[in-house]
Structures are given as C-alpha cells and as structure tokens.
C-alpha positions in Angstrom: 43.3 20.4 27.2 44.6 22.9 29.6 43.7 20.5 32.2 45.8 17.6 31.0 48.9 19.9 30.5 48.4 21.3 34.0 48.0 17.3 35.4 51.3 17.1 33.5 53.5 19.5 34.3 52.2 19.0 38.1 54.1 15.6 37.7 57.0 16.7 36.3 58.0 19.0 38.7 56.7 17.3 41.5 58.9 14.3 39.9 61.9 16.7 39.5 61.3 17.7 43.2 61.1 13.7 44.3 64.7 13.7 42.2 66.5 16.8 43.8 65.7 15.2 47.4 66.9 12.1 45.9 70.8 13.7 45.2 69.8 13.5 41.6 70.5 17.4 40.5 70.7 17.4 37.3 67.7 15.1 36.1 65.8 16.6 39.2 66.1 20.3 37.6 65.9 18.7 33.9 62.2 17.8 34.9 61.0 21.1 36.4 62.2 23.0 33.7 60.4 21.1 31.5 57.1 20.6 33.8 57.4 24.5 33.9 57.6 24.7 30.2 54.7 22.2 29.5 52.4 24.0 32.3 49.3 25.8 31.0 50.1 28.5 33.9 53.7 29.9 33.1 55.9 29.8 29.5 53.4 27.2 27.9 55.2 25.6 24.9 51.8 24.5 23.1 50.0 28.3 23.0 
C-alpha cells in the first residue's frame, strides 16, 4: 500500500512540477500540495 501512495504522489508533484514550468501556477502548486499530502513520506492523509 505504501508503495502505491508513494507511485502516487511521485506523479502528482512531478505533474504539478510539469504545470509550474508550463505558466500554469495555480493548478501546478494545487498538485504538489496534494502529491505531498497523499505521500507515504511526509503529512500522509491515509495514516
């Protein structure tokens, strides 16, 4: 399980990363958050 969630929030942020360099800020930093809220590693929502 901690796997999956990890494979997750890897692709959010590097997806909110792909957005900031993109000029979109706001969804950009939307999906880090959330990638770092998902993640196993840091404020984990599911523990």
């Amino acid at each position: 399980m901690a796997l999956i969630l990890w494979l997750i929030a890897a692709a959010l942020v590097i997806g909110g990363i792909v957005s900031l360099i993109r000029g979109q800020i706001l969804w950009g930093a939307v999906l880090i958050v959330v990638g770092l809220l998902v993640g196993p590693g840091g404020v984990s929502i599911f523990t």
